[in-house]
KEKE-3310 file (N, C-alpha, C; in steps of 0.2 Angstrom, whole numbers, plus 5000, padded with zeros to 4 digits):
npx = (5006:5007:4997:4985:4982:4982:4968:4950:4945:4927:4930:4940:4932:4922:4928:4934:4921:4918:4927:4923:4913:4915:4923:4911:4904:4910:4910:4896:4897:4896:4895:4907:4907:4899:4909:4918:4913:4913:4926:4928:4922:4929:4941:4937:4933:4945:4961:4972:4988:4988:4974:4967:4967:4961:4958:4965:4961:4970:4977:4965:4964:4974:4975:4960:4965:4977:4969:4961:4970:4974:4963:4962:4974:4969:4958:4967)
npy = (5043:5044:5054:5049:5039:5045:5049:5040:5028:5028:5040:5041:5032:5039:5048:5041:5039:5050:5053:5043:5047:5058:5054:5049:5060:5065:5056:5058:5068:5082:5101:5110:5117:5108:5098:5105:5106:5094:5091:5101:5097:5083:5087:5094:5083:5074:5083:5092:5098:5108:5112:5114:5112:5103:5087:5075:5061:5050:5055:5053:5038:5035:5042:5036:5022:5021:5025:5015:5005:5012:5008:4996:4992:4998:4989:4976)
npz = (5043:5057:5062:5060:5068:5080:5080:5081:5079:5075:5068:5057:5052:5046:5038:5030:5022:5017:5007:4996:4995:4988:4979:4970:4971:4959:4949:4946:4939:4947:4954:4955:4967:4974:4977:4982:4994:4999:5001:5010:5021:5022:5026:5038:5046:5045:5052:5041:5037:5026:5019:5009:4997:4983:4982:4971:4961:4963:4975:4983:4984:4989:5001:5006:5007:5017:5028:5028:5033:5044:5053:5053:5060:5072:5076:5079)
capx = (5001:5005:4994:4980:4985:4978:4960:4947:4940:4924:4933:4944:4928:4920:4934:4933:4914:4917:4932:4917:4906:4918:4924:4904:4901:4915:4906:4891:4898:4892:4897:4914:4904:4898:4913:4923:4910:4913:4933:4929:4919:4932:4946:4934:4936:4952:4964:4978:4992:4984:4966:4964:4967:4957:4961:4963:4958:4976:4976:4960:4964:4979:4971:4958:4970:4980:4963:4958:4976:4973:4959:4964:4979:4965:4955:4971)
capy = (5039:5046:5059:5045:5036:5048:5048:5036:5023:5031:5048:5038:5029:5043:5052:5037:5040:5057:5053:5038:5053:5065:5050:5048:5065:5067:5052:5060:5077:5085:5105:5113:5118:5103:5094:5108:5107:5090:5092:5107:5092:5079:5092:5097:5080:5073:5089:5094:5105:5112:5109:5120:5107:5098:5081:5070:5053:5046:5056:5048:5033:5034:5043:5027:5016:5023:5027:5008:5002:5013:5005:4988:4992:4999:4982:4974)
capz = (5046:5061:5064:5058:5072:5085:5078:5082:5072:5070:5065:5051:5047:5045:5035:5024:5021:5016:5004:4993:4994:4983:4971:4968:4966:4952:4944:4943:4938:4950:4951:4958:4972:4978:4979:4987:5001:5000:5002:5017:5026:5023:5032:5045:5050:5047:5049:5036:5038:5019:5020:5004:4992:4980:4979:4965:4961:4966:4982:4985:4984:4993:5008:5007:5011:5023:5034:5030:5035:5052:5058:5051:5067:5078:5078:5084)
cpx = (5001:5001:4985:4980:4980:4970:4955:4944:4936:4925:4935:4936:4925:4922:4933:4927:4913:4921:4927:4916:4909:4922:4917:4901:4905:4914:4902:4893:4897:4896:4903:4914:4902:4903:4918:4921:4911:4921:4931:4926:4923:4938:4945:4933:4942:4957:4968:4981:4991:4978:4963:4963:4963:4960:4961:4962:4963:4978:4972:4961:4970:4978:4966:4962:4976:4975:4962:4963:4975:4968:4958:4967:4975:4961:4959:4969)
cpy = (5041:5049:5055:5043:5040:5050:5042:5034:5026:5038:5044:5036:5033:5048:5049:5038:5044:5055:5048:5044:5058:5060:5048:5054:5068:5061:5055:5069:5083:5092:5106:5114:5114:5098:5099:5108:5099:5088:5095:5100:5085:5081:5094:5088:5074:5079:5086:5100:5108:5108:5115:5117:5104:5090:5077:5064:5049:5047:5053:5042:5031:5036:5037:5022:5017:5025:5020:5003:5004:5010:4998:4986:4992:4993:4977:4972)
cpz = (5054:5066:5063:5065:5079:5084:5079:5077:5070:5068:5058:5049:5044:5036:5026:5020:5016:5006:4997:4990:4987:4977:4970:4966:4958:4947:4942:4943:4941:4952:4956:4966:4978:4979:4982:4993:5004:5005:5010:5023:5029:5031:5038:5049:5050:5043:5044:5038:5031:5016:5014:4996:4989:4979:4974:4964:4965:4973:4985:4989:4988:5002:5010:5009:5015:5028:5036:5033:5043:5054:5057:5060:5072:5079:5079:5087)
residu = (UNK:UNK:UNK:UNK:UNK:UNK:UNK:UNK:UNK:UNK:UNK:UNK:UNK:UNK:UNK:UNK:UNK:UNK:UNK:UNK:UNK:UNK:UNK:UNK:UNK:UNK:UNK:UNK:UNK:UNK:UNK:UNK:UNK:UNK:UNK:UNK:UNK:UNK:UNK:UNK:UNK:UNK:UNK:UNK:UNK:UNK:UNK:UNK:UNK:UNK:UNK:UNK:UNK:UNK:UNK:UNK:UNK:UNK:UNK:UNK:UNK:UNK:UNK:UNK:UNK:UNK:UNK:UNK:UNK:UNK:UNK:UNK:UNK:UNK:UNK:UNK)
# end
């Protein structure tokens, strides 16, 4: 969470936005292509040291709650 940490709210919020958007597209089945654009979009704005990756549902979900946990700290 460190590297979270030096992001602003609305970057994380953002992030988080992104991360919805690509468990919504993998509901509606939507094609390979458009959820890697969705991942390239994610990465482009919260980096990775391997921003090449496909996420899975559990990564998801786990990056969700470590973003909502960061800006839970930043309204402190």
């Amino acid at each position: 969470m460190d590297q979270l940490s030096k992001l602003t709210k609305t970057t994380l919020a953002k992030g988080h936005n992104v991360l919805i958007d690509i468990e919504f597209a993998r509901m509606c089945n939507s094609t390979q292509e458009q959820i890697q654009q969705l991942h390239n979009k994610f990465y482009s704005i919260i980096p990775h040291k391997d921003n090449t990756l496909i996420l899975s549902e559990n990564q998801i979900y786990v990056k969700r709650a470590l973003i909502m946990a960061e800006i839970k700290d930043i309204n402190v």
